[in-house]
C-alpha positions in Angstrom: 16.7 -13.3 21.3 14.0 -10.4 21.6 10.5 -11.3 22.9 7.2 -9.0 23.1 4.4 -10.8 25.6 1.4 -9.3 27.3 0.3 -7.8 23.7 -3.1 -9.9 21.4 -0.7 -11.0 18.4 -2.7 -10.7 15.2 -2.0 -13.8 13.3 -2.9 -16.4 10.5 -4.7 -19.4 11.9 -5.2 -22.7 10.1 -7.1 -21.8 7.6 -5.1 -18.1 7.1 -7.5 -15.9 8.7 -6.4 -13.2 11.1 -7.5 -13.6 14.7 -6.0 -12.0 17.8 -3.7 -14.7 19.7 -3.7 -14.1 23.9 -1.4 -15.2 26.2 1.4 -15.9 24.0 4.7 -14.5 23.4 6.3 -13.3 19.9 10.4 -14.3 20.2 12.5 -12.8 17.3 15.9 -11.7 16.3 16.1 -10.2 12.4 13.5 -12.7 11.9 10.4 -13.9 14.2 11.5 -17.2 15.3 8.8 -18.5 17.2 5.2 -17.5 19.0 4.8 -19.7 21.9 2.2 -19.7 25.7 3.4 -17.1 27.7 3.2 -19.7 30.6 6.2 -21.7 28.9 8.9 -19.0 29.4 10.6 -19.9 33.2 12.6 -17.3 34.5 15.7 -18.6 33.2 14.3 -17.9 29.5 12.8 -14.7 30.5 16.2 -13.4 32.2 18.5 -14.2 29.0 16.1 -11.9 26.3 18.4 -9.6 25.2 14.9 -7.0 25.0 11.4 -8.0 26.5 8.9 -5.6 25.2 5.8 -5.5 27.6 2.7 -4.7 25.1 0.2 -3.9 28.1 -3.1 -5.2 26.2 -2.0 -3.6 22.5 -2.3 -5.0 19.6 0.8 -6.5 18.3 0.6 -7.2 14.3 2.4 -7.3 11.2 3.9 -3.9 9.9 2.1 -2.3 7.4 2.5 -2.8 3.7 1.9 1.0 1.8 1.6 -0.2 -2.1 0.9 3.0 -3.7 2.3 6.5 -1.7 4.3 9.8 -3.5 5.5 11.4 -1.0 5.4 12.8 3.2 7.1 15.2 5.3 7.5 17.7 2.5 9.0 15.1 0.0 7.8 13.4 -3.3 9.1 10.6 -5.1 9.3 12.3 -8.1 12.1 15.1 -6.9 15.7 14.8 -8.2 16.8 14.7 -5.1 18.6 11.3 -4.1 17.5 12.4 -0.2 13.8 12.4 -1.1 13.1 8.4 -0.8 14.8 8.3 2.5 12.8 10.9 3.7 9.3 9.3 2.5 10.7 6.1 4.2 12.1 7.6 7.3 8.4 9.0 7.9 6.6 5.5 7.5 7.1 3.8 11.0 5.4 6.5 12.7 2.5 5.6 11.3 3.3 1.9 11.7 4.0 0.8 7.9 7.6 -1.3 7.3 7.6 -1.2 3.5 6.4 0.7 0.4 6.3 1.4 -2.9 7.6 4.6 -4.0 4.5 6.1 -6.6 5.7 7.8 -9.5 3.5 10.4 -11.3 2.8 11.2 -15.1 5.2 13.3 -15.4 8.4 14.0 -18.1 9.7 10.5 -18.9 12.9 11.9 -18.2 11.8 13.0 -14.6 10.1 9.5 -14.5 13.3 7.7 -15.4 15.1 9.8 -12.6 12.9 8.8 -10.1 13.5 5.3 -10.9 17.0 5.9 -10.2 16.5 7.5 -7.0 14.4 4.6 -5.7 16.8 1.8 -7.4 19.3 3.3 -4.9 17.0 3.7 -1.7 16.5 -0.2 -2.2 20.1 -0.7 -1.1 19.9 1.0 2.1 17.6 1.3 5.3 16.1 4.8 6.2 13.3 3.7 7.9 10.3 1.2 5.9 12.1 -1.0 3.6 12.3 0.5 0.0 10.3 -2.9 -2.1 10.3 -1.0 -5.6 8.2 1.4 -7.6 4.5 1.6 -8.3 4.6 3.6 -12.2 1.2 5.5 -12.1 1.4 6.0 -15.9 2.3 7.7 -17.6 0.1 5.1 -19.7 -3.2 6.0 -18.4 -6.1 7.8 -20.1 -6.6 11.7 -20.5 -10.2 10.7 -20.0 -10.0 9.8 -16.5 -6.0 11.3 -15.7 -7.3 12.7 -12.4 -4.5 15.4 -10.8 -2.1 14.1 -13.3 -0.9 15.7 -16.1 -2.4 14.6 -19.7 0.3 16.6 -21.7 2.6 13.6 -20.8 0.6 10.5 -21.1 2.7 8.2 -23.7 1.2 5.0 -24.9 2.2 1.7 -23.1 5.6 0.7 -24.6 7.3 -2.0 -22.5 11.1 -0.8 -24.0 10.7 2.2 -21.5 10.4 0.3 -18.0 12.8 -2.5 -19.4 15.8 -1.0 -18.5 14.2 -0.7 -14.6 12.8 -4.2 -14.6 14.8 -4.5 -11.0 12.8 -1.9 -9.5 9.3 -1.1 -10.9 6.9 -4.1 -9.5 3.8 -2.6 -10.5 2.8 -0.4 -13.3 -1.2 1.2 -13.5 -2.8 1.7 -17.0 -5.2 1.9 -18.8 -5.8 -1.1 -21.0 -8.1 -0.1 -23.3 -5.7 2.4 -25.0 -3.2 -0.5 -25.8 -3.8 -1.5 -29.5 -4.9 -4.7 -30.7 -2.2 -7.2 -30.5 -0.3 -5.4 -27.7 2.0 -7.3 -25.9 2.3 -4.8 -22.8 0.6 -6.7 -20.4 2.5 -9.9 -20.8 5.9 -8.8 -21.4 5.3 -7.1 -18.0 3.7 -10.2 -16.0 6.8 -12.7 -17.2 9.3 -10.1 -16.4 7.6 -10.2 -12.9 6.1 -6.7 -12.9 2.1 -6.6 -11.8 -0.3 -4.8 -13.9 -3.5 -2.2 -12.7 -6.1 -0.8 -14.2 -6.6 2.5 -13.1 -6.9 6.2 -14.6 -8.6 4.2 -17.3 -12.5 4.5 -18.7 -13.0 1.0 -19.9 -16.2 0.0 -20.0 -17.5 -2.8 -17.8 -16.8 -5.5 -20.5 -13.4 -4.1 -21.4 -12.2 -4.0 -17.9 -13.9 -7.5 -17.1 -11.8 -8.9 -20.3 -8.8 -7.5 -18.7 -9.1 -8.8 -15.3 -10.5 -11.8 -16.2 -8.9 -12.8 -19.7 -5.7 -10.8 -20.0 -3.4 -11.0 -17.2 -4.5 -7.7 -14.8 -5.3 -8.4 -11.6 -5.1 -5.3 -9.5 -6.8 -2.3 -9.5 -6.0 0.8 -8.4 -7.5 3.3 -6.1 -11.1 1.5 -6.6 -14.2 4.7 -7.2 -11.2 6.9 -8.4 -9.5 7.4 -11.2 -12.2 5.8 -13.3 -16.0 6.0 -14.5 -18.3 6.0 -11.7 -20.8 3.1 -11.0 -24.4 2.8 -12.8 -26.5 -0.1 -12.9 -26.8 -0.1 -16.9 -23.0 1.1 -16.9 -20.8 -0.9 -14.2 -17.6 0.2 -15.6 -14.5 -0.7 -14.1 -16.2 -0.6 -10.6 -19.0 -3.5 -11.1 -15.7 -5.3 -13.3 -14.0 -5.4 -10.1 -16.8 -6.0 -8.0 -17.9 -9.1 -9.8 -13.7 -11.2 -10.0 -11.1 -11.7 -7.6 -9.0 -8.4 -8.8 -7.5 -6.9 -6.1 -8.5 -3.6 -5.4 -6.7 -0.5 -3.6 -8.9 1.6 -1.3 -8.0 5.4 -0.2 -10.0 4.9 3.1 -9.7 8.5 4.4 -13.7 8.9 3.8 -13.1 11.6 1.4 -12.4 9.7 -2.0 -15.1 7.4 -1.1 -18.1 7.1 1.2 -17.9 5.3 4.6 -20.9 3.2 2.7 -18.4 2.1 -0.1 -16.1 0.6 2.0 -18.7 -1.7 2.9 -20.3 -2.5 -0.2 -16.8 -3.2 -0.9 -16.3 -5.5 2.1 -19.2 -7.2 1.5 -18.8 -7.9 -2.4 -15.5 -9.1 -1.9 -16.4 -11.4 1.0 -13.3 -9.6 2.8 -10.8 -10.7 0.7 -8.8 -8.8 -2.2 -8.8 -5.5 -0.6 -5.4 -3.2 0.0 -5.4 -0.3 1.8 -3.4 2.6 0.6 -2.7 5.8 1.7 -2.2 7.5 -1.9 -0.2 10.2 0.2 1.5 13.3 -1.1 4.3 15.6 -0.2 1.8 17.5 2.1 1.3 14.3 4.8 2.6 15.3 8.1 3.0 18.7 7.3 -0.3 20.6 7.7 -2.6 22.7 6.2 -1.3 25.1 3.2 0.0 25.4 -0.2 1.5 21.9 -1.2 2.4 20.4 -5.3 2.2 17.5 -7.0 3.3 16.4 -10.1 3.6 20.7 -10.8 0.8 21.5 -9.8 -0.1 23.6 -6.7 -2.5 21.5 -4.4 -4.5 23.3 -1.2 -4.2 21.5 1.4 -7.3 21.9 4.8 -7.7 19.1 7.4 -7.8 15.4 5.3 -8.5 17.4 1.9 -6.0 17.7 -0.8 -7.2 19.5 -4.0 -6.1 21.5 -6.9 -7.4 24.9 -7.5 -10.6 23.4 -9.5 -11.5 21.1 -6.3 -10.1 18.1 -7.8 -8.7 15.6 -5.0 -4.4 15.3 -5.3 -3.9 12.0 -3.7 -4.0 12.7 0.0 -2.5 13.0 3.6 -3.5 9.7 5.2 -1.5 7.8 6.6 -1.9 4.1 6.8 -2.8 4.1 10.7 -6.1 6.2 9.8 -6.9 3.9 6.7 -7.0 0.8 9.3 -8.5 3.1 11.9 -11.1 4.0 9.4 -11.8 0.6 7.5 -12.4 -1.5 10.6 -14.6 1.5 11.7 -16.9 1.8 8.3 -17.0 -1.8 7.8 -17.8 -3.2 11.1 -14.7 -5.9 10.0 -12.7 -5.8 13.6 -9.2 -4.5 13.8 -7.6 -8.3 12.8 -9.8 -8.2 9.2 -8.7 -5.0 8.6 -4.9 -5.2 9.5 -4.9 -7.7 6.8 -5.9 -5.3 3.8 -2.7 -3.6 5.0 -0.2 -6.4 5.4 -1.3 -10.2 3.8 -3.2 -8.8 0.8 -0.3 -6.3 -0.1 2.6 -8.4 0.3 0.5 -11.6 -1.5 0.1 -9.5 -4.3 3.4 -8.5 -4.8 4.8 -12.6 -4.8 5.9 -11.4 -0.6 3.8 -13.2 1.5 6.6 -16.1 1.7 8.8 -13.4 3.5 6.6 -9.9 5.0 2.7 -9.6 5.5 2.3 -11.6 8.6 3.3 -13.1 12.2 4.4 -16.3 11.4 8.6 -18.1 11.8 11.0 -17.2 9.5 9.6 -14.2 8.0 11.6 -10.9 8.6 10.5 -9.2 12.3 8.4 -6.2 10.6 6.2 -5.7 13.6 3.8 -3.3 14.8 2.1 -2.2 18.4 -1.0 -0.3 18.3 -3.9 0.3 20.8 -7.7 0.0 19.9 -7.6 3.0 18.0 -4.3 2.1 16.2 -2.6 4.9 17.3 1.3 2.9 17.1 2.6 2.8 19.9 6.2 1.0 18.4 7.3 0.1 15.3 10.2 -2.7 14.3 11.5 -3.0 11.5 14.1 -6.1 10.9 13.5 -7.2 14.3 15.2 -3.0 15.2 12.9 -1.0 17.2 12.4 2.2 14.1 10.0 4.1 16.2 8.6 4.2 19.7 
């Protein structure tokens, strides 16, 4: 048995809030086997821990869940190269996350197939945060509102492409209001267990309420991006999101949306349904420079990732800022914010049962971070991965 004490353990209470636990001691092997007073554990106990990890005052949470992420430390998820995943993943604990989804781009179907492959393979093994599955970013999105992806290879939604990688993709962005009438995308995804998001779409308000509401979709992804913007005789997709339960991704690195945003969002979804993502690309942890993305050359500077026209290229957060950041913006607290990275990520991918909190008998993906969640130690699998 392994034990961390003197750390405030960020965990459910009875109704499933987060709150910060004192005084009491996490005990886990693979998997967290109990959380019990500090005061309970004689000397006896304490002397037969096989590791005792003294927190000094951190934070001690769940490890972060990254849901939609291309690449870091020079790699992208959509090289054929079978090292490229591994790399991505071996990055993550640094920065405290346990598990992600491997984004792919609109790119080539061929390339996007490959990529699959590569990531079907990196579920097998461990190389740092656990491999969950794919996030397909299109290529069924709309040129209207493609972003930094490439419109030249948008296809329509046609489920016989993803069937044959049913075992790895778990979510799939599009945009709904390019499926024709009687399309049955959307539900031939959702009872083959693969979640659906709108995003890179310009659906009007109504269409995008239908969808989320009506149709099966409810996730959206990167919220303010990727979409038509807000107006108060135009909602769009924004004010749809704003007014159901959809879950919604947020790229908090204050550059793809205002500080004031977050809190609007905060405050419209009464703290729940929000997922922080990073959005990352090959550039994160490199620096500033030349960098690519899906082809294209992106210019890195500081937090900024753009093509030549200014356009924003995903980014270089990592998932440490985006809690930084949200509990900053939003006033929330560091406990509200750690679960938009690790409850509502893993609940919306059918995980909470086993990742996405503190609680016996789910897998010892753990975190240590100070008030400014720099991470101080990251386990994965109840194996210290970094720190």
């Amino acid at each position: 048995m392994k034990a961390i004490l003197g750390g405030r353990l960020i965990v459910p209470d009875e109704r499933g809030e987060f709150r910060a636990l004192f005084d009491h001691a996490l005990l886990y092997e693979k998997k967290i086997a109990q959380i019990v007073p500090t005061e309970t554990l004689d000397g006896e106990t304490r002397a037969s821990f096989e590791e005792e990890i003294d927190a000094k005052g951190a934070f001690v949470a769940p490890g972060f869940i990254d849901v939609h992420l291309h690449g870091a430390a020079g790699r992208d998820t959509m090289d054929d190269d079978e090292a490229a995943v591994p790399t991505i993943a071996r990055y993550q604990p640094s920065h405290g996350v346990t598990a992600i989804l491997p984004t792919t781009m609109t790119c080539d179907f061929s390339a996007v197939r490959r990529a699959l492959g590569h990531i079907r393979a990196a579920m097998t093994q461990r190389h740092g945060a656990r491999v969950l599955g794919a996030h397909m970013e299109g290529p069924f999105i709309s040129a209207a509102r493609c972003g930094a992806q490439d419109a030249a290879h948008i296809l329509p939604a046609d489920f016989s492409l993803i069937e044959p990688f049913l075992d790895v993709v778990k979510r799939i962005t599009i945009a709904p209001e390019e499926l024709p009438a009687g399309s049955r995308f959307i539900g031939d995804c959702r009872s083959r267990g693969v979640s659906v998001s709108i995003g890179h779409s310009d659906a009007d308000y109504d269409e995008a309420f239908r969808f989320l509401t009506e149709e099966g979709i409810r996730h959206v992804t990167h919220l303010f991006n990727g979409m038509p913007p807000f107006h108060h005789r135009a909602p769009g997709i924004v004010g749809a999101a704003l007014d159901t339960d959809a879950d919604c991704e947020l790229i908090a690195d204050n550059l793809h949306s205002h500080p004031a945003a977050h809190r609007m969002l905060w405050r419209a979804k009464g703290g729940r349904h929000i997922l922080l993502i990073t959005d990352s690309i090959r550039a994160a942890g490199i620096g500033d420079g030349e960098s690519e993305l899906g082809g294209q050359k992106v210019f890195v500077r500081g937090a900024s990732a753009t093509l030549a026209d200014g356009t924003l290229a995903g980014s270089v957060l990592t998932m440490d800022r985006a809690v930084a950041n949200f509990a900053k913006n939003t006033g929330c607290g560091i406990p509200a914010a750690v679960v938009c990275a690790t409850k509502t990520p893993a609940d919306g991918l059918g995980l909470y049962g086993e990742i996405g909190s503190l609680a016996p008998d789910k897998r010892a993906d753990i975190v240590i971070f100070d008030d400014d969640v720099h991470i101080q130690k990251t386990i994965i699998d109840g194996e210290i991965a970094f720190g």
